[in-house]
N, C-alpha and C positions, 0 to 999 in steps of 0.2 A: 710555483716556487720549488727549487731542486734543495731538496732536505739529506746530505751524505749518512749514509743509513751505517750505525756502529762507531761513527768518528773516534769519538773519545777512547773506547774499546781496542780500535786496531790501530790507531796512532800511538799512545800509549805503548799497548801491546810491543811496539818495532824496538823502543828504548833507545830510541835515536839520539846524540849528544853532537852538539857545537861540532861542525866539521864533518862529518860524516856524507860518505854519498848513497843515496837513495835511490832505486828505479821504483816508478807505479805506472803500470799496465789500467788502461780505462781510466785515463784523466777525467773523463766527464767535464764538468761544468769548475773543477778546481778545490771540491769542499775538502776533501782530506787533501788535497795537495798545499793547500793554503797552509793546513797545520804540520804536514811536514816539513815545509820549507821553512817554518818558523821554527821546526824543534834543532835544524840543523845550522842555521845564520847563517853568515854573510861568507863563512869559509866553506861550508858546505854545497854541495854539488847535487839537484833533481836533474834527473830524466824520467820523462815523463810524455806515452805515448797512448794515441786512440785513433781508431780506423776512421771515426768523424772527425773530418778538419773543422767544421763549422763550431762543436762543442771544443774542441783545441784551441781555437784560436778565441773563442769567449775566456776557457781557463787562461791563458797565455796572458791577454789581457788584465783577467781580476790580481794573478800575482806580480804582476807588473815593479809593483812595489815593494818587493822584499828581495833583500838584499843577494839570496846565494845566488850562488852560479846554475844556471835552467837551461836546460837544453830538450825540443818538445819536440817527436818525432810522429808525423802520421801513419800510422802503421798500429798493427796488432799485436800483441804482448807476445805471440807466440814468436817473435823475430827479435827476442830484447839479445839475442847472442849478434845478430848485424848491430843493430842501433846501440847498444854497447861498442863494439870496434867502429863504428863512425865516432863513436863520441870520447873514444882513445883509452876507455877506462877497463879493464881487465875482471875487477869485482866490486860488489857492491855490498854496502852493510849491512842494505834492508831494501826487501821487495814489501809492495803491498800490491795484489792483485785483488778487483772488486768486479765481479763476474757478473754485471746487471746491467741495465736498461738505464739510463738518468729518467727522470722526470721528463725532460726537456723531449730526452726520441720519443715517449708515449707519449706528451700532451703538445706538444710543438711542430714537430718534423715530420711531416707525412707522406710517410712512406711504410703503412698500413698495418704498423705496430700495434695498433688498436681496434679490439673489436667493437669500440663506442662511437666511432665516424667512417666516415665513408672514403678514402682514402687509397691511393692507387696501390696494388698491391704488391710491396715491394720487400719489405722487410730487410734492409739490410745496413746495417752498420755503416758501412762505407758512404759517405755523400753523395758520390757520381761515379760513373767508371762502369767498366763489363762485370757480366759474372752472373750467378744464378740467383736467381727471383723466387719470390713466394709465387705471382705469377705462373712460372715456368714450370711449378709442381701442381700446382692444381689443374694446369689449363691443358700438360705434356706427358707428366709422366701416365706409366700405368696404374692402373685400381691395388692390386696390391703394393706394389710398390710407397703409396699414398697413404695405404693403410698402416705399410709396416713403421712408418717413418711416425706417423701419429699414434701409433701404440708405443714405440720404443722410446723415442726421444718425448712422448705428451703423460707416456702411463694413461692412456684414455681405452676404458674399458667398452668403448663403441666405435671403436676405430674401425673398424669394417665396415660398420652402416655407413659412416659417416663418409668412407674413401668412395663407398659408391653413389652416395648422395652427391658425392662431386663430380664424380664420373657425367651421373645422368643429367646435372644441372650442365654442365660447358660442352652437352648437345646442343641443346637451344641455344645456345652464346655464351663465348668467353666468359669466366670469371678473371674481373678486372679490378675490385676493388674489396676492401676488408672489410663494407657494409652489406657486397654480397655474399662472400663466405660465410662472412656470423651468421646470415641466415640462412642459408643451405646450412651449416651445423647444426643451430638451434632446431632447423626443423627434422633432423632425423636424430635427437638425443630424446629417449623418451620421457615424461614428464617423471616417472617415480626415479628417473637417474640425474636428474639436476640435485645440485647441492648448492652450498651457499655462495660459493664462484659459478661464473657464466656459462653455460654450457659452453663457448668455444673459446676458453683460457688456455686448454691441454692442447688445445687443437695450434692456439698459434702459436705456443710457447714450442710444437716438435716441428711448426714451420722456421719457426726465426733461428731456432736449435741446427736443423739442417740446411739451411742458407749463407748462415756464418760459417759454419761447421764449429760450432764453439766448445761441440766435447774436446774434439782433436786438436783444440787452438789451447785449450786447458791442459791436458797431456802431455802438450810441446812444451807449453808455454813454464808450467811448473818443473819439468826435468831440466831445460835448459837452463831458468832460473837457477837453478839448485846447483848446476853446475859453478855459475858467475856468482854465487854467496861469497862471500869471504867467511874464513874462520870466524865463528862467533856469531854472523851475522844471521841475521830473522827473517822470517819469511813470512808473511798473513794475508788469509786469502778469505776474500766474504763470497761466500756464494747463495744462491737465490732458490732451490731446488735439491732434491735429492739426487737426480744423476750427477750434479758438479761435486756434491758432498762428498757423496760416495769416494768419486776419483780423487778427491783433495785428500780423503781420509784414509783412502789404501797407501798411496803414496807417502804420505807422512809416518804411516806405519809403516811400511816397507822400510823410512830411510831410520827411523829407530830402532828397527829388529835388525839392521846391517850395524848398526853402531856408529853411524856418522851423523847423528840428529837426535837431539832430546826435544818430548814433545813439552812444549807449555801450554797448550791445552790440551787434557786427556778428554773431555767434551767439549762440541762446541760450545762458544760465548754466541748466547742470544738475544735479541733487543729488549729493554727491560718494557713495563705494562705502558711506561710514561713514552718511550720512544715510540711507539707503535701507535699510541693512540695519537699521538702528535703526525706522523708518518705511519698509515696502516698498511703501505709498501713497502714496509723494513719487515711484516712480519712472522716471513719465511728466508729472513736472513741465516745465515749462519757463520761464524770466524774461526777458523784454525790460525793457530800461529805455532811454529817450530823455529827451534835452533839449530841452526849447524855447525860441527864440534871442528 
């Protein structure tokens, strides 16, 4: 079941009223989109875009039924400046960007988002189509290369072992699937360095990190947003990790120390004890939300 991690929180947060128009980057499966489209009714305008057509078209489907004006673009949040001029509108009142994984691509979509099945290894956001694979890094690139990519984007303090445990495993044959990985991981993370996540959590979160390119898609995606705000308008952004954090929180700093954004949250909002134990996937959320003056 896909549980929208902070709803209430950054729905809220946007302070959306009757008419207003919306963009949300990572429609997923529709949970916060449902509650936006309600907070803004039948004169209000969503756009709303994700690089899965398959989760697009389930969201597309459940808001079926409420009244505003929806316009659902396949594509990634970092191109809301095209999908904006397709969609004729110039700015918007409120962004929400939600910078994770649904339910649905780890426990449904296999394309080797998880290190709990055996799963071809693909990692990538998009349904179908060209482009680079988890595959293509484990099976092509270089040892360090492998390494740097698992320390920087995983923060995995055995990134070395681990890039050459892969090296030496797709001697013997390709690594093909995500049940192989996890264990070439598992087996060169030593047992006093496991902790209470899997040994190869760090390892696929700096693979699906560099397949998307999802820093650079956040970067984009936030300055351009900010650009297409309207006066007034709100920005909130949940992210799942300290490297998106980071970038969400310099950036917001940045556009309040210029004097064109007041922050509304000076920390992040985090899932209370009742959300997490309900959803214990919410609980490395985090929400910023700003205004723009």
């Amino acid at each position: 079941m896909h549980i929208s991690v902070l709803l209430k929180e950054s729905t809220e947060g946007l302070a959306l009223a009757e008419g207003k128009t919306v963009f949300e980057g990572t429609v997923g499966l529709g949970g916060h989109s449902r509650a936006l489209c309600e907070m803004i009714g039948k004169s209000g305008f969503f756009i709303g875009t994700d690089a899965d057509q398959e989760s697009l078209a389930i969201a597309e489907e459940r808001l079926k039924d409420l009244p505003c004006k929806k316009l659902f673009a396949c594509d990634n949040f970092r191109n809301i400046d095209a999908v904006l001029a397709k969609a004729g509108v110039e700015k918007v009142d409120a962004i929400l960007l939600d910078i994770g994984l649904s339910n649905r691509q780890l426990d449904v979509v296999p394309r080797g988002f998880s290190f709990m099945r055996d799963e071809p290894l693909l990692m990538t956001f998009r349904s179908e189509g060209d482009g680079l694979t988890a595959r293509e890094i484990v099976n092509e690139w270089a040892e360090e290369s492998i390494a740097d990519i698992i320390y920087g984007y995983g923060e995995e303090r055995f990134a070395r072992r681990i890039a050459k445990g892969i090296v030496e495993a797709r001697k013997d044959k390709p690594i093909e699937t995500s049940g192989q990985l996890a264990e070439i991981v598992k087996k060169c993370v030593p047992k006093f360095g496991f902790s209470k996540i899997n040994p190869a959590t760090k390892t696929f979160q700096a693979l699906r990190i560099a397949v998307n390119d999802e820093l650079g898609a956040l970067r984009e995606g936030i300055a351009k947003g900010f650009e297409h705000l309207a006066p007034e308008g709100r920005m909130a952004i949940i992210s799942f990790h300290s490297l998106e954090d980071r970038i969400v929180k310099e950036f917001f700093r940045q556009k309040a120390n210029e004097g064109v954004a007041t922050l509304v949250t000076k920390k992040p909002i985090v899932p209370s004890d009742s959300e997490v134990k309900e959803n214990p996937k919410s609980r490395s959320s985090k929400l910023r939300i700003l205004i723009k003056k």
